[in-house]
N, C-alpha and C positions, 0 to 999 in steps of 0.2 A: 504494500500500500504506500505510496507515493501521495505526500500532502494530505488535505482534507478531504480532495474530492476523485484522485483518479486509483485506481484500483487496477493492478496489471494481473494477469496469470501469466505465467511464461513471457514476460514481456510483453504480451498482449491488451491494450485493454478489454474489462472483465466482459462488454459488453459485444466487443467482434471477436472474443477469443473463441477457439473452437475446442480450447481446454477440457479435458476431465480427469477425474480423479482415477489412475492408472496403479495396480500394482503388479510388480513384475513377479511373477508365481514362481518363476526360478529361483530368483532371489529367497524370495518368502519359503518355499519349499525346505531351504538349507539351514533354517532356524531353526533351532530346538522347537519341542512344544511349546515350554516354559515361553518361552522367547515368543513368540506367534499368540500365546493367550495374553501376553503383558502387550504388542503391539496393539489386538485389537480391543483391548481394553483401554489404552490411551485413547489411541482414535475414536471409543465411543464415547470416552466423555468429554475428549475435546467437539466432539458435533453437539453433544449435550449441552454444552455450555456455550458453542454461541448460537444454536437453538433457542438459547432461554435467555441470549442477548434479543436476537431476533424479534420475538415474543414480547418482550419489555421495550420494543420500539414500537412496535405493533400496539401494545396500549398504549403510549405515552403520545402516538401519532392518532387514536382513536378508531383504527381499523382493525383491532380485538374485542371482542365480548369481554364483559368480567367473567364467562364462566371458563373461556377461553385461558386466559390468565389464572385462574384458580386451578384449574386440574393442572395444567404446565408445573405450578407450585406446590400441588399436590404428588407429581410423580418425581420432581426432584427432589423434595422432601424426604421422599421414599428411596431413591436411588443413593442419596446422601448418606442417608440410615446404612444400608448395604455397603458402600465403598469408604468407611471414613478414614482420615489417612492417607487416602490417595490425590495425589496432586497432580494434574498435568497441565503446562503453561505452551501456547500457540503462538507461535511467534511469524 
């Protein structure tokens, strides 16, 4: 992310990029189990949390429901409960 307002993928910006989220199975294949259950364990709470960034624009912009927002904070309530101690930062 470049400034306030432009957003590259690959160089690209987000909006003409033809980006997607890729993983190389060969690669991923040569990790341990251990290794492969903590990747996608990262990755799911990094989508979780700017999910619930997402979500918190989405009320504060008015094109959320309140119950829309409630459940969101109901199941990470609940997600939090199950992982605590786990920390993962997005850079």
């Amino acid at each position: 992310m470049l400034g306030n307002h432009e957003l590259l993928i690959n160089g690209e910006n987000w909006q003409a990029s033809r980006s997607k989220a890729l993983v190389n199975e060969e690669v991923a294949s040569k990790l341990t189990l251990e290794q492969q259950w903590a990747l996608l364990t990262m990755m799911q709470q990094a989508v979780m949390r700017l999910n619930w960034v997402y979500q918190q624009t989405r009320k504060k912009s008015g094109d959320a429901l309140p119950s829309d927002a409630e459940r969101m904070e109901r199941m990470l309530k609940a997600r939090a409960e199950k992982t605590q101690g786990s920390k993962v930062i997005v850079v």
